[in-house]
VOGU-3710 file (C-alpha; in Angstrom, 3 decimals, decimal comma):
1> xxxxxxxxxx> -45,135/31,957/-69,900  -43,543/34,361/-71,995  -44,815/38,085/-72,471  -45,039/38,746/-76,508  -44,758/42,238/-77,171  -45,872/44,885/-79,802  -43,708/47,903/-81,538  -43,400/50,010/-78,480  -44,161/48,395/-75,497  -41,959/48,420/-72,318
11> xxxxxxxxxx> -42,281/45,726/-69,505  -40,313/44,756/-66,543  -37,479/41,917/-66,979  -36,048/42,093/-63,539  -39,170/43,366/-61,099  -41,159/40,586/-62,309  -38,612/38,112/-61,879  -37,050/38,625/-58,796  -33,653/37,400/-58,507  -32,825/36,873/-62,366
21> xxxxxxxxxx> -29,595/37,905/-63,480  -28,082/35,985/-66,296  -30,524/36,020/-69,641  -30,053/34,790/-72,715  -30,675/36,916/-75,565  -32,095/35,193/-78,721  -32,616/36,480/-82,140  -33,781/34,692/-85,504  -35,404/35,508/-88,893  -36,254/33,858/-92,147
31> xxxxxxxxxx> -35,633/34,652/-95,880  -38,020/35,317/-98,616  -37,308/33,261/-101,685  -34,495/35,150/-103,239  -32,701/34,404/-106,535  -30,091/37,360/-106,471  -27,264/34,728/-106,805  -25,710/36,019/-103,437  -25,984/34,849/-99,813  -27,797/36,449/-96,850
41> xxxxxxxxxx> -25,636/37,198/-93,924  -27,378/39,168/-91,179  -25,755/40,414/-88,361  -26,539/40,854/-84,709  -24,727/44,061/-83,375  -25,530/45,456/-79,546  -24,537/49,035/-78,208  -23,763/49,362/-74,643  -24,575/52,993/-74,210  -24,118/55,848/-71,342
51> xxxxxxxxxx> -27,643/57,823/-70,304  -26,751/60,069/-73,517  -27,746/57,001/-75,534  -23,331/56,859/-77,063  -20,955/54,405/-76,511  -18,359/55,642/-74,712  -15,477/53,250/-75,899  -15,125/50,879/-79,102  -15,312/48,035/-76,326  -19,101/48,205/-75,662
61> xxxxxxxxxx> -19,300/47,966/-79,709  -20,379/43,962/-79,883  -20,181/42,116/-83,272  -18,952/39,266/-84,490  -14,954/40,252/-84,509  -15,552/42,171/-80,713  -17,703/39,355/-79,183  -17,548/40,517/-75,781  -17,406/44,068/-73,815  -14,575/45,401/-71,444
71> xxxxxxxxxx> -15,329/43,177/-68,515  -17,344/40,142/-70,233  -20,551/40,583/-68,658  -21,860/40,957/-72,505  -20,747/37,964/-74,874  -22,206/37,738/-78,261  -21,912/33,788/-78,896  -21,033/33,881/-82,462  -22,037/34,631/-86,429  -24,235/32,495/-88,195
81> xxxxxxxxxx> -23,638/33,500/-91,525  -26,547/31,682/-93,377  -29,435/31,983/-90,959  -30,694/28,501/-92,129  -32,656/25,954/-89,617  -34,763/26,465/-86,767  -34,717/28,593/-83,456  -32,410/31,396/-82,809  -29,514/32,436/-85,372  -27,712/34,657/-82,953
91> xxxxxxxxxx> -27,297/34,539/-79,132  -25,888/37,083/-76,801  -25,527/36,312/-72,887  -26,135/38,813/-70,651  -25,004/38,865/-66,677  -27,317/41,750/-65,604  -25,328/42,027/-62,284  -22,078/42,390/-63,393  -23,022/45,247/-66,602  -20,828/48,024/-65,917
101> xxxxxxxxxx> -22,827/50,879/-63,703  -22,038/53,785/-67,115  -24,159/51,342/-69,225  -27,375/52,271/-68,902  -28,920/50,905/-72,363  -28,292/47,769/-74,325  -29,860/48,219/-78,063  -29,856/45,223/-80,201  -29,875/45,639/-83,954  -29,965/43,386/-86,738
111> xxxxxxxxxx> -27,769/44,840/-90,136  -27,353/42,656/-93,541  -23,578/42,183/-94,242  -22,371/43,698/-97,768  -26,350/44,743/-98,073  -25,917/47,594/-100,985  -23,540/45,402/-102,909  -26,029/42,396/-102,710  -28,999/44,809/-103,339  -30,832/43,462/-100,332
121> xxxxxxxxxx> -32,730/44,721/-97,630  -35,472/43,778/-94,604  -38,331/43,028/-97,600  -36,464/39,941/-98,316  -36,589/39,083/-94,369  -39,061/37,630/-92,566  -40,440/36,373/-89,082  -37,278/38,239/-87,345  -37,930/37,843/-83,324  -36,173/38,597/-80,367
131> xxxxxxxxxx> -36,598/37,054/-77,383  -35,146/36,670/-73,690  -34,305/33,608/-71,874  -33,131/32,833/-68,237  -30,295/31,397/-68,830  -31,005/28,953/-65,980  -33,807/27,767/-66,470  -34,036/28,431/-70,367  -37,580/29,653/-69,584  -38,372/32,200/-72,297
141> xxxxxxxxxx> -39,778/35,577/-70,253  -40,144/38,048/-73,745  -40,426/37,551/-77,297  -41,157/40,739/-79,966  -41,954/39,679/-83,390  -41,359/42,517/-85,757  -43,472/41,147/-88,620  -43,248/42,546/-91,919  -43,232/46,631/-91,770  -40,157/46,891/-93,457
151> xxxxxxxxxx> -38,958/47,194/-96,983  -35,969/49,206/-97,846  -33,930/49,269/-94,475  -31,161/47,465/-94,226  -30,299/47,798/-90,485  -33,202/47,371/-87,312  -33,234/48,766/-83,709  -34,750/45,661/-82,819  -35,317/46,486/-78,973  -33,542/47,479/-75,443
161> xxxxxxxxxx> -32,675/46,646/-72,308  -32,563/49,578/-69,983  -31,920/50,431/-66,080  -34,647/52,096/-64,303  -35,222/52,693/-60,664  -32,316/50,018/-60,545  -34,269/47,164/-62,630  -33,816/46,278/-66,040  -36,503/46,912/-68,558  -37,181/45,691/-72,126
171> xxxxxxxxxx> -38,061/48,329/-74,959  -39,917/46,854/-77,663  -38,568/49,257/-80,574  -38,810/47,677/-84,162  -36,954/50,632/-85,795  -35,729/50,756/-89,719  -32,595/52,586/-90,964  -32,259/53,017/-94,602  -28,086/53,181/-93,796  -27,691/49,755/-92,571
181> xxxxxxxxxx> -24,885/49,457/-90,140  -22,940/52,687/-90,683  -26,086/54,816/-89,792  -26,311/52,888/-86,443  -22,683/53,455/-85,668  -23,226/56,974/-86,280  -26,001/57,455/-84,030  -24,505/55,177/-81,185  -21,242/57,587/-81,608  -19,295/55,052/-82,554
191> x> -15,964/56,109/-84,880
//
């Protein structure tokens, strides 16, 4: 049975399930009715960061045109570029074991593609999730819902996985930025 989460909350991934090392990393949203003429094209974008919270080469940068980092235990399975049907619209797979020992945080964020020039933003998106899978078993073990808080952003923190004590945790952030994509970059020291 899956843990669902709120904004904030932190629970075990790999304590509580002993053994687990591959996941699957799920993540899916809706749009409102919108008559703007152009499409919606959200993006799923992870930072594989050092204990200083940076990325410490353009290789633990995944999004769709770098799909996987230096030594593929982090592959981003693809853009969907429309978002329509059911279930997840982006999937990243994760080998826990084999995650390079300088990553110590993986943040996932969602950003809308061209979202200034489109004049969109996260009030036009709704029922955006995350959620973690074994990949064996397809089980799902956590799910966040971010609901509705935002209006103006155009990029989310959605959550993170993080090492401590040697286990992997899951951060339930839920986090707007106003500068879409290029604010994230900045903040994840990315050039």
């Amino acid at each position: 049975m899956a843990i669902n989460l709120t904004k904030g909350q932190k629970v075990d991934l790999t304590k509580t399930n002993p053994g687990l090392s591959k996941i699957t990393v799920g993540l899916g949203w809706d749009t409102n009715k919108y008559d703007g003429g152009k499409d919606f094209d959200l993006d799923v974008s992870l930072f594989l960061t050092n204990a200083a919270g940076k990325v410490e080469t353009e290789r633990n940068f995944i999004f769709f045109n770098n799909r996987q980092n230096e030594n593929g235990s982090v592959v981003h399975t693809g853009d969907n570029r429309t978002g329509e049907g059911e279930g997840d619209d982006e999937q990243i797979n994760i080998d826990l074991a084999n995650v390079p020992a300088n990553v110590e945080k993986i943040a996932f964020t969602i950003t809308i593609y061209e979202a200034n020039e489109r004049n969109q933003n996260f009030g036009q998106v709704s029922r955006a999730y995350v959620r973690i899978m074994n990949e064996g078993s397809n089980a799902e073990l956590i799910r966040f819902d971010l609901g509705e808080d935002f209006s103006v952003e155009t990029g989310v923190v959605v959550g993170e996985l993080y090492r401590h004590s040697g286990e992997w945790k899951f951060s339930a952030i839920g986090s707007g930025y106003k500068d879409g994509l290029a604010g994230l970059t900045r903040d994840y020291g990315v050039q």
